[in-house]
KOLROVEX-619356 format. One record per residue (C-alpha): y, x, z; residue in three letters; residue number from 0. Coordinates in Angstrom, 2 decimals. Layout:
+---------+---------+---------+--------+-----+
:      yy :      xx :      zz : residu : num :
+---------+---------+---------+--------+-----+
:       Y :       X :       Z :    ALA : NUM :
...
+---------+---------+---------+--------+-----+
***
This chain:
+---------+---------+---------+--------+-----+
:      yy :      xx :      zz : residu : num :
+---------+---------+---------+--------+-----+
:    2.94 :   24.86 :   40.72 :    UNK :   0 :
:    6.32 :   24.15 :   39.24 :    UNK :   1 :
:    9.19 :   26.67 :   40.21 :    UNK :   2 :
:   12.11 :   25.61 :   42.74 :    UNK :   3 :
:   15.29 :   24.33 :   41.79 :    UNK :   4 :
:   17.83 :   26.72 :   39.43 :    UNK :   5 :
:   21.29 :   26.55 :   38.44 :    UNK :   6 :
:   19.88 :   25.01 :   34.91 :    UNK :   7 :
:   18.05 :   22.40 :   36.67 :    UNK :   8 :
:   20.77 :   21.05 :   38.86 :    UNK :   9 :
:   22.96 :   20.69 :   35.41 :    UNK :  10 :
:   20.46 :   19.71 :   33.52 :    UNK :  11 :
:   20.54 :   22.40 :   30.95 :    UNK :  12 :
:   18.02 :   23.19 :   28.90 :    UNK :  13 :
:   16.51 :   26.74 :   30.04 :    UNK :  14 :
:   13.76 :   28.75 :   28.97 :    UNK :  15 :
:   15.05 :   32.34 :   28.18 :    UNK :  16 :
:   13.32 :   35.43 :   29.78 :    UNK :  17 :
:   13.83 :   36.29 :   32.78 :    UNK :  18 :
:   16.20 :   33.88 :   33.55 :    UNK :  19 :
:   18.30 :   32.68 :   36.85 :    UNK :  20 :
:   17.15 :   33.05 :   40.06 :    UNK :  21 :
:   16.99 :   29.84 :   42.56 :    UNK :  22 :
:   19.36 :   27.88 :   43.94 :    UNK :  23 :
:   19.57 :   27.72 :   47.79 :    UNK :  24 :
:   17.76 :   24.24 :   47.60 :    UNK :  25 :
:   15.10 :   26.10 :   45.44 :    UNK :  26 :
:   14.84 :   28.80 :   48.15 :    UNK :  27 :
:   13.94 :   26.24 :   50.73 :    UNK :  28 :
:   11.62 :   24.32 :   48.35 :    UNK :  29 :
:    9.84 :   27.54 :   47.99 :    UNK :  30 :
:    9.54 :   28.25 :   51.64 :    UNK :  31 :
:    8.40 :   25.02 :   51.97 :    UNK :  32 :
:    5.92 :   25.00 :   49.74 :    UNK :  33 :
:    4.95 :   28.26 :   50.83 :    UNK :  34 :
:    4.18 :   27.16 :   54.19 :    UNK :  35 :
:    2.42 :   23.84 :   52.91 :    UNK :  36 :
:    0.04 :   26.20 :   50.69 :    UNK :  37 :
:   -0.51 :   28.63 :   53.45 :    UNK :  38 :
:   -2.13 :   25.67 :   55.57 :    UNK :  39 :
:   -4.99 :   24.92 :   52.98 :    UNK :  40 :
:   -5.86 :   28.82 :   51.73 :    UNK :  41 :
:   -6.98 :   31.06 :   51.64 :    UNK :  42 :
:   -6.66 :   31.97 :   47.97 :    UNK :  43 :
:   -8.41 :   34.08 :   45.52 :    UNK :  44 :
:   -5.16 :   34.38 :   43.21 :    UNK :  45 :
:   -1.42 :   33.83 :   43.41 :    UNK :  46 :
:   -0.14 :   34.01 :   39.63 :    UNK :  47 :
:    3.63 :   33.43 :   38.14 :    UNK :  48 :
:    5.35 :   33.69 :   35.05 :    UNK :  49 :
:    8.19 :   36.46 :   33.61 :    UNK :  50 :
:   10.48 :   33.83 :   34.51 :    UNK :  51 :
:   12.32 :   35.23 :   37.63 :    UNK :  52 :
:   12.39 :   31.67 :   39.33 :    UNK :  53 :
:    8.51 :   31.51 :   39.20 :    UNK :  54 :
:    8.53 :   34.91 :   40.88 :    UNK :  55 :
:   10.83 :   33.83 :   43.67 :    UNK :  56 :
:    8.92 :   30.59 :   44.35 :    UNK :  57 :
:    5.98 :   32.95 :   44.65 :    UNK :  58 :
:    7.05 :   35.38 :   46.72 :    UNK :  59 :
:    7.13 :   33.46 :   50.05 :    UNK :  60 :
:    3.28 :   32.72 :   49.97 :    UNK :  61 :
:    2.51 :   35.76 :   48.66 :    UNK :  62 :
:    4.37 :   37.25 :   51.45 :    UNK :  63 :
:    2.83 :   34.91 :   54.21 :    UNK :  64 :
:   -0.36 :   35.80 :   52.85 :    UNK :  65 :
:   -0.56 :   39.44 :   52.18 :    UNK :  66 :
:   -1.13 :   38.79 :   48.49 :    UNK :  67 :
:    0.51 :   40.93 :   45.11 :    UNK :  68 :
:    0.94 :   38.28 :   42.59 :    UNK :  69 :
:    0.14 :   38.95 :   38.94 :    UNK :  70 :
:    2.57 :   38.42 :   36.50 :    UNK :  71 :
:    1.30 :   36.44 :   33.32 :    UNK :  72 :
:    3.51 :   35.67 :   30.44 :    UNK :  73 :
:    1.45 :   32.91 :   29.18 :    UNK :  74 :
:    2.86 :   30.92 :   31.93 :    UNK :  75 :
:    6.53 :   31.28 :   30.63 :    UNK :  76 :
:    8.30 :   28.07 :   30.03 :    UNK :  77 :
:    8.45 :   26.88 :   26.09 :    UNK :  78 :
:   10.13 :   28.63 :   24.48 :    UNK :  79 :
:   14.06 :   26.47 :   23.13 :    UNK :  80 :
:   15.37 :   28.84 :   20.51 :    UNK :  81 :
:   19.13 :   28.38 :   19.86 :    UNK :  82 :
:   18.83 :   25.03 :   22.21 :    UNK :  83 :
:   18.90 :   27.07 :   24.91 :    UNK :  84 :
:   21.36 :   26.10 :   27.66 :    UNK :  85 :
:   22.24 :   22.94 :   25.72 :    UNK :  86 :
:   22.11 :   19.57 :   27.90 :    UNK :  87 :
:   18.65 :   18.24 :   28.39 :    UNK :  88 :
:   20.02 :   14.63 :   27.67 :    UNK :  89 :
:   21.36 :   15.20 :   23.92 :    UNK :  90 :
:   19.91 :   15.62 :   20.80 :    UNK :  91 :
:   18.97 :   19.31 :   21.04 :    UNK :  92 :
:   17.03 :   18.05 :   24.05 :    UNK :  93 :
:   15.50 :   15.22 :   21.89 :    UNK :  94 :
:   14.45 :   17.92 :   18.99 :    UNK :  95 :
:   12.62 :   20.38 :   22.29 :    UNK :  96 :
:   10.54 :   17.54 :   23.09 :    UNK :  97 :
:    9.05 :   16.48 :   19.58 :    UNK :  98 :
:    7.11 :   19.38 :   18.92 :    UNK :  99 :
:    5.28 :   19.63 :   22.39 :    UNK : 100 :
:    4.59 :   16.14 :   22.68 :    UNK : 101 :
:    3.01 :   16.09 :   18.84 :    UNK : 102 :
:    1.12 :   18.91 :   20.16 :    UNK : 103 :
:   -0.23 :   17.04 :   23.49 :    UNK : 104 :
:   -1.36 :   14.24 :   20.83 :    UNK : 105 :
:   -3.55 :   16.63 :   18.77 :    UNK : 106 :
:   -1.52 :   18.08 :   16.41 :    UNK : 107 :
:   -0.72 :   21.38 :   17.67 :    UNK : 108 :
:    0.27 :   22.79 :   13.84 :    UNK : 109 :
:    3.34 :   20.65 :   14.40 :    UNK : 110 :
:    6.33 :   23.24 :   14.22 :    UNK : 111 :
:    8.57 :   23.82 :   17.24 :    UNK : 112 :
:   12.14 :   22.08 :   16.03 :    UNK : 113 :
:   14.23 :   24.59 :   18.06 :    UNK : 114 :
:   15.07 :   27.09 :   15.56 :    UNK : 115 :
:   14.77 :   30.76 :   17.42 :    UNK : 116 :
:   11.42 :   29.35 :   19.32 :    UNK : 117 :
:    9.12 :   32.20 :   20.32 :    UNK : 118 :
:    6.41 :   29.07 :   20.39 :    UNK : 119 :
:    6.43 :   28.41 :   16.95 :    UNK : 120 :
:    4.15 :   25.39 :   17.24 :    UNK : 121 :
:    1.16 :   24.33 :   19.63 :    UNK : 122 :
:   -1.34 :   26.96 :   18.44 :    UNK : 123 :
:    0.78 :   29.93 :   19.73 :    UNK : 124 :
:    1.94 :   28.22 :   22.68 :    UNK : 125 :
:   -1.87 :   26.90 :   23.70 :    UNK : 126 :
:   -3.52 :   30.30 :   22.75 :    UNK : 127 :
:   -0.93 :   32.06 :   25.17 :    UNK : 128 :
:   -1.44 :   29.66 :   28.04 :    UNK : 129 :
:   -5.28 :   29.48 :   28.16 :    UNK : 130 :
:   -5.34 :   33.28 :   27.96 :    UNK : 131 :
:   -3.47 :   32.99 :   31.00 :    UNK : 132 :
:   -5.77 :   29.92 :   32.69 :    UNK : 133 :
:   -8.64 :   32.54 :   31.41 :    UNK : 134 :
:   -7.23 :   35.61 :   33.13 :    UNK : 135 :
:   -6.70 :   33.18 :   36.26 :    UNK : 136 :
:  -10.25 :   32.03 :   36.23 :    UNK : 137 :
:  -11.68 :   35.55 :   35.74 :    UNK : 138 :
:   -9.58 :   36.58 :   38.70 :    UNK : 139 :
:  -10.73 :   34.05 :   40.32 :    UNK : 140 :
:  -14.31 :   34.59 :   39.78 :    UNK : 141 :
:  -13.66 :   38.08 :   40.80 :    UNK : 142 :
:  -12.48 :   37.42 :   44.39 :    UNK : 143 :
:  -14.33 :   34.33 :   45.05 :    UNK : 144 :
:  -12.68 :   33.60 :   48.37 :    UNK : 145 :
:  -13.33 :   29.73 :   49.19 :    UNK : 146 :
:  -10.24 :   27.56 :   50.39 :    UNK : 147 :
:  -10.32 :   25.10 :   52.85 :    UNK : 148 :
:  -11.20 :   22.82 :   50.70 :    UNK : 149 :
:  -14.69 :   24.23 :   49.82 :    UNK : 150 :
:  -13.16 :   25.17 :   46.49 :    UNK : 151 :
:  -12.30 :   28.74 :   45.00 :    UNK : 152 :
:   -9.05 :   27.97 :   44.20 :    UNK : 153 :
:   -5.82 :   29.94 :   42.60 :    UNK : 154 :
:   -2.30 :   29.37 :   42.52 :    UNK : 155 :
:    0.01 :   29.95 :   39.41 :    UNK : 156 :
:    3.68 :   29.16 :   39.58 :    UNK : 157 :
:    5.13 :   28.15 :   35.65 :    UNK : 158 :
:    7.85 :   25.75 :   34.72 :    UNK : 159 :
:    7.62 :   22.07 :   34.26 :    UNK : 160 :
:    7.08 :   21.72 :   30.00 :    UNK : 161 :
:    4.47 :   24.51 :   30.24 :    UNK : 162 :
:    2.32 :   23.14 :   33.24 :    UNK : 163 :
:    2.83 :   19.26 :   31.76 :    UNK : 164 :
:    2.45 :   20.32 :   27.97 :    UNK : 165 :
:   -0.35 :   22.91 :   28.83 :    UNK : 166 :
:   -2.72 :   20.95 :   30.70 :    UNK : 167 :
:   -2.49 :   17.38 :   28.67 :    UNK : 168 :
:   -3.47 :   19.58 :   25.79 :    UNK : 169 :
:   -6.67 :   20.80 :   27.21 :    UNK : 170 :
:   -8.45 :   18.84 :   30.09 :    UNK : 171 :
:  -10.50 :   16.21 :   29.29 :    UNK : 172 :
:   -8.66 :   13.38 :   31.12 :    UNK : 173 :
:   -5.29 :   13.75 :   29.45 :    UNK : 174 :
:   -2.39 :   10.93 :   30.35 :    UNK : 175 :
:    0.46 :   12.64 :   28.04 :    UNK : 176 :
:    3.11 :    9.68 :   28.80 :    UNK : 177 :
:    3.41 :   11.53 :   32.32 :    UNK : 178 :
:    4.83 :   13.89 :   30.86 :    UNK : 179 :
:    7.75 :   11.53 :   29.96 :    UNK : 180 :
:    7.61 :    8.79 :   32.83 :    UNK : 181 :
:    6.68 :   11.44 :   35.82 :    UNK : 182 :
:    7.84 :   15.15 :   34.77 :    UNK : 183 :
:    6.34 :   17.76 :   37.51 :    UNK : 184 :
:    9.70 :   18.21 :   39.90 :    UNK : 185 :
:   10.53 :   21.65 :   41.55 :    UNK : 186 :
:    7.74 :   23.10 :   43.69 :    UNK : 187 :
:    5.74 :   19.67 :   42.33 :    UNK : 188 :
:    1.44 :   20.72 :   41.63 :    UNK : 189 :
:   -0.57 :   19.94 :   39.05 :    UNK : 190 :
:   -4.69 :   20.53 :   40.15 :    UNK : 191 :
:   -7.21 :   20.86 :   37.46 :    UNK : 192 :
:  -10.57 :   21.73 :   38.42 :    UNK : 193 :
:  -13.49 :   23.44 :   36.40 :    UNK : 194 :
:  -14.06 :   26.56 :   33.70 :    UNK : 195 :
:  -13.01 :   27.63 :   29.92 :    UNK : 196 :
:  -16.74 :   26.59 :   29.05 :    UNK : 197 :
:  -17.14 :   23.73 :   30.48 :    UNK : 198 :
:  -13.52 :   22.30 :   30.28 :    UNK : 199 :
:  -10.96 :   21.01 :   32.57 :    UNK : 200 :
:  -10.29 :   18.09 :   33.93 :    UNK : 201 :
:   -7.04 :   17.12 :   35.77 :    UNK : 202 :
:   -7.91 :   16.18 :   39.56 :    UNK : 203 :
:   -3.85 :   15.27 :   40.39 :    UNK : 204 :
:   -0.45 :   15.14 :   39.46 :    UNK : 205 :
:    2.27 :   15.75 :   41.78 :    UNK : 206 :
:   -0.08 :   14.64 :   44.53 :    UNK : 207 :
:   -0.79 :   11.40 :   42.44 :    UNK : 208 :
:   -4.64 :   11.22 :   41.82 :    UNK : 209 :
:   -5.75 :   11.19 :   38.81 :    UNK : 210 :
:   -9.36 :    9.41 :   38.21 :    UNK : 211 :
:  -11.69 :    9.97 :   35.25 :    UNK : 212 :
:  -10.89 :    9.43 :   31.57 :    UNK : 213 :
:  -11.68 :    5.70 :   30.44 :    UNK : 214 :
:  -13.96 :    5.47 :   27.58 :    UNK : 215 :
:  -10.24 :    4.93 :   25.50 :    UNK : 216 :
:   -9.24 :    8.71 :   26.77 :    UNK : 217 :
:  -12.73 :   10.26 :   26.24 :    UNK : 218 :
:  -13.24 :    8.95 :   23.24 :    UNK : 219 :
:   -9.44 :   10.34 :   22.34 :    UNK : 220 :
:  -10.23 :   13.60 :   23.30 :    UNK : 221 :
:  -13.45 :   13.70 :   20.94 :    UNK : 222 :
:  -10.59 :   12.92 :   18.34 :    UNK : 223 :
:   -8.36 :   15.52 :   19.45 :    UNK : 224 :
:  -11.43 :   17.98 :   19.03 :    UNK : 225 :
:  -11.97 :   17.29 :   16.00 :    UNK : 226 :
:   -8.93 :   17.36 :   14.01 :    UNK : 227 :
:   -7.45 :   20.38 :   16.05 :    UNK : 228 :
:  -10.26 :   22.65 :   14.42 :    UNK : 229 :
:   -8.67 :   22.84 :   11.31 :    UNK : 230 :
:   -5.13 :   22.91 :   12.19 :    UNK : 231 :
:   -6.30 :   26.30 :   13.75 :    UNK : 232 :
:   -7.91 :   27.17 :   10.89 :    UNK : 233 :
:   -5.05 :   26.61 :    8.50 :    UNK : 234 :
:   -3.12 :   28.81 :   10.60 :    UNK : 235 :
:   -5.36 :   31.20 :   11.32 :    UNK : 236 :
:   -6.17 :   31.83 :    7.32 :    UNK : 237 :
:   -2.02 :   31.29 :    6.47 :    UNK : 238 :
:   -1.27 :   33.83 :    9.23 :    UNK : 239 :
:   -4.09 :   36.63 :    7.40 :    UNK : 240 :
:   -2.29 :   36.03 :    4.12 :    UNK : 241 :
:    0.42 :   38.33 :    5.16 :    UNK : 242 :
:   -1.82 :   41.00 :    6.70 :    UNK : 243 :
:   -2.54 :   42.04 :    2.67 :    UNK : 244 :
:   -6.04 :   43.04 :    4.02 :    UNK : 245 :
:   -8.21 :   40.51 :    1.91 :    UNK : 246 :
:  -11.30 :   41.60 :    4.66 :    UNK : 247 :
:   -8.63 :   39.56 :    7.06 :    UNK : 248 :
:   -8.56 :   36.36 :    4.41 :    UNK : 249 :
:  -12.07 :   36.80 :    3.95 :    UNK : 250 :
:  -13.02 :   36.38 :    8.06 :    UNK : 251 :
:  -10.09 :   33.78 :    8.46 :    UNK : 252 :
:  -11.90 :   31.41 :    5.71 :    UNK : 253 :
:  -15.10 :   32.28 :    7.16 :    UNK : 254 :
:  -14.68 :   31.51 :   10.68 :    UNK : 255 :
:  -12.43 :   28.43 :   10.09 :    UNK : 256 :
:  -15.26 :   27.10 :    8.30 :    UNK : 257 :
:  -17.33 :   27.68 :   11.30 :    UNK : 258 :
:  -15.25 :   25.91 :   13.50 :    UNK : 259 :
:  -14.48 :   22.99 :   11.15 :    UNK : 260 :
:  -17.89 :   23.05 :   10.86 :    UNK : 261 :
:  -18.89 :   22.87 :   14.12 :    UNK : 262 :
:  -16.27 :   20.35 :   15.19 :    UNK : 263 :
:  -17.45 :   17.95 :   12.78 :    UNK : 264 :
:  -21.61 :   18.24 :   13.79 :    UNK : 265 :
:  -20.17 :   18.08 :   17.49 :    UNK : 266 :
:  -17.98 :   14.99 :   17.11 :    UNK : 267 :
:  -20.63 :   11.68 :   16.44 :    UNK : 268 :
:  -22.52 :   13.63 :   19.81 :    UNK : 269 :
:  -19.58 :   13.75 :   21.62 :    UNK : 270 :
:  -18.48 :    9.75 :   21.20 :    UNK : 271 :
:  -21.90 :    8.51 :   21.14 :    UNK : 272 :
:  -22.62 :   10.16 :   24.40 :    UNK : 273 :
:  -18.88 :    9.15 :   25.75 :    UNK : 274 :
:  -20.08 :    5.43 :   24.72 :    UNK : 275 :
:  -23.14 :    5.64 :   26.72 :    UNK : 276 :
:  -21.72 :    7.25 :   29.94 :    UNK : 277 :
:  -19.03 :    4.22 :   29.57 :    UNK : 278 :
:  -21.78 :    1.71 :   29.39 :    UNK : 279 :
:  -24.43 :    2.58 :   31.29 :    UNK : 280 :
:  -22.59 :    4.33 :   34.27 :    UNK : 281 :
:  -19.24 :    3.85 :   34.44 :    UNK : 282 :
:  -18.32 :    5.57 :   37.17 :    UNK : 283 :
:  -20.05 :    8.95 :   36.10 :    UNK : 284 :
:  -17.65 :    9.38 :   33.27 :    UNK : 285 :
:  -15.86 :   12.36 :   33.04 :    UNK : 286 :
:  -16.50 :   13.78 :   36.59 :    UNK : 287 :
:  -14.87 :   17.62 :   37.23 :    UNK : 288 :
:  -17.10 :   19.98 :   36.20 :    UNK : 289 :
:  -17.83 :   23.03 :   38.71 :    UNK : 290 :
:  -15.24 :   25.36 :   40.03 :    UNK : 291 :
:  -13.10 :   27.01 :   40.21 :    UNK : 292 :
:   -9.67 :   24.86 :   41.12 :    UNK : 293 :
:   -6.41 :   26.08 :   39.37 :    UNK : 294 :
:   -3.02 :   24.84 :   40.28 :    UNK : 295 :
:   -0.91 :   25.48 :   36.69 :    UNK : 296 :
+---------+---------+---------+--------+-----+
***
C-alpha cells in the first residue's frame, strides 16, 4: 500500500530521505479512507510500514481501527536519490533516478544507482533489503495466521511508490515493468501479490487493475531473468569480500557464487521447457498464484 499524499508529492519533488515529511491534509483523508476501506475486508495478521514517517501516518488509522502495533521495517523505505533529493521529478536528475531501477526490473540488478549519495547502490542491495522485509512479513504472517475475509491470510505493508513498483516487478513471476512507467501506484494505491519466498510470487493486481497470468513471452522472460541475475550476485558478492581482507571470505564468495551460477544454469532449459509445455498444452494453467499467504507491498 502506497503512502498518502506529502508536500513532495503535490510539487513533484523528488523525495526519499529518512524520515521524511509528514502528510498533507489530502494525505490524511486518503489514509482514513483507506483505513476504513481495509478495515471492511480484515481481519489481518500484519500491518507493516516503512521508516518513512508518511508510511507510518497512512498506517496509523487502520492500525488504530483495528487494535493492531505496526512493525516498522526499513526494507520498505523508498529508493534511496542521493544528492537528487528534492530535485523536480520531471528533469534530468529525475531521468538519472529512474535508469538504475528500471535496468534492475529488466534483470540487471548490478546496474549502479546514478544518484550519487544513493544508500541503494544498485538492485542487489535494494532487492536483498526488500525481500528481507516481504520475508519478515510472511513469517509474521505465518505466525498469526488470522484468515481475512477473503479466505486468505493476508498482511498489509505501507512503502512508497518506486519501492512497491520496483520491488515487486523484480521478483514475482508475472512481471509487467512498463507499469511502472504508464500506471505508477498513486497515494494510498495497492499492489496484491499472493504466495511464499519458496515458491515465488506472483502479482494478483495493480491499483485494483487485475493482473492475469504471465504469457508464455513473460514466463519465459523470467526464466531469463533467473538466469543471468545469478551471477550479477555473485560478482558482487565475491567484489564485496575483497575488501573484508579475510581470504576465508573470498574463498566462500567464489564458492557459493559458483553454486548459484551453477544451479541457475542446470535450472534454466527445465524452467523454459516446462514454461513451453504449460503454454501449449494448457494455457490457462500457466502461472497460477501459488499458496498463501497474500501481501499488499
Amino acid at each position: 500500500m502506497r503512502h498518502g499524499q506529502t508536500p513532495g508529492n503535490a510539487a513533484m519533488l523528488i523525495d526519499t530521505a529518512v524520515p521524511g515529511p509528514g502528510l498533507t491534509a489530502l494525505g490524511q483523508q486518503q489514509a482514513q479512507a483507506i483505513a476504513n476501506a481495509l478495515a471492511a475486508k480484515g481481519p489481518y495478521a500484519g500491518i507493516f510500514d516503512s521508516q518513512l514517517i508518511r508510511t507510518q501516518q497512512t498506517a496509523a488509522p487502520l492500525a488504530n481501527l483495528l487494535g493492531m502495533a505496526p512493525q516498522v521495517l526499513p526494507g520498505l523505505n523508498e529508493i534511496h536519490a542521493g544528492i537528487f533529493e528534492d530535485l523536480p521529478q520531471i528533469s534530468p536528475a529525475g531521468l538519472l533516478y529512474l535508469v538504475g531501477p528500471i535496468a534492475w526490473t529488466l534483470g540487471f540488478p548490478i546496474v549502479p544507482m546514478l544518484a550519487p549519495g544513493s544508500t541503494d547502490v544498485n538492485g542487489i542491495v535494494f532487492n536483498r533489503a526488500f525481500t528481507g522485509a516481504v520475508q519478515t512479513i510472511y513469517d509474521a504472517s505465518l505466525a498469526n495466521p488470522v484468515v481475512a475475509a477473503d479466505g486468505n491470510i493476508t498482511s498489509v505493508a505501507y512503502s512508497s511508490a518506486f519501492t512497491i513498483g520496483v520491488g515487486t516487478m523484480m521478483n514475482v513471476d508475472n512481471p509487467h515493468p512498463l507499469l511502472l512507467l504508464t500506471h505508477p501506484v498513486p497515494n494510498t494505491g495497492a499492489v496484491v501479490v499472493q504466495g511464499n519466498p519458496e515458491g515465488g510470487w506472483t502479482l494478483v493486481s495493480w491499483d485494483g487493475i487485475p493482473v492475469g497470468p504471465a504469457s508464455l513471452p513473460t514466463a519465459l522472460f523470467v526464466d531469463v531473468r533467473e538466469l543471468i541475475t545469478a551471477p550479477q550476485y555473485a560478482a558482487y558478492d565475491i567484489w564485496e569480500s575483497l575488501f573484508t581482507g579475510d581470504p576465508a571470505a573470498v574463498i566462500n564468495a567464489v564458492r557459493d557464487g559458483a553454486d548459484e551460477v551453477g544451479a541457475a544454469v542446470v535450472q534454466f532449459p527445465h524452467a523454459v521447457a516446462d514454461d513451453v509445455i504449460d503454454a501449449t498444452g494448457h494455457p490457462y494453467l500457466s502461472g497460477l498464484p501459488i499458496g498463501l499467504p497474500s501481501l499488499i507491498p
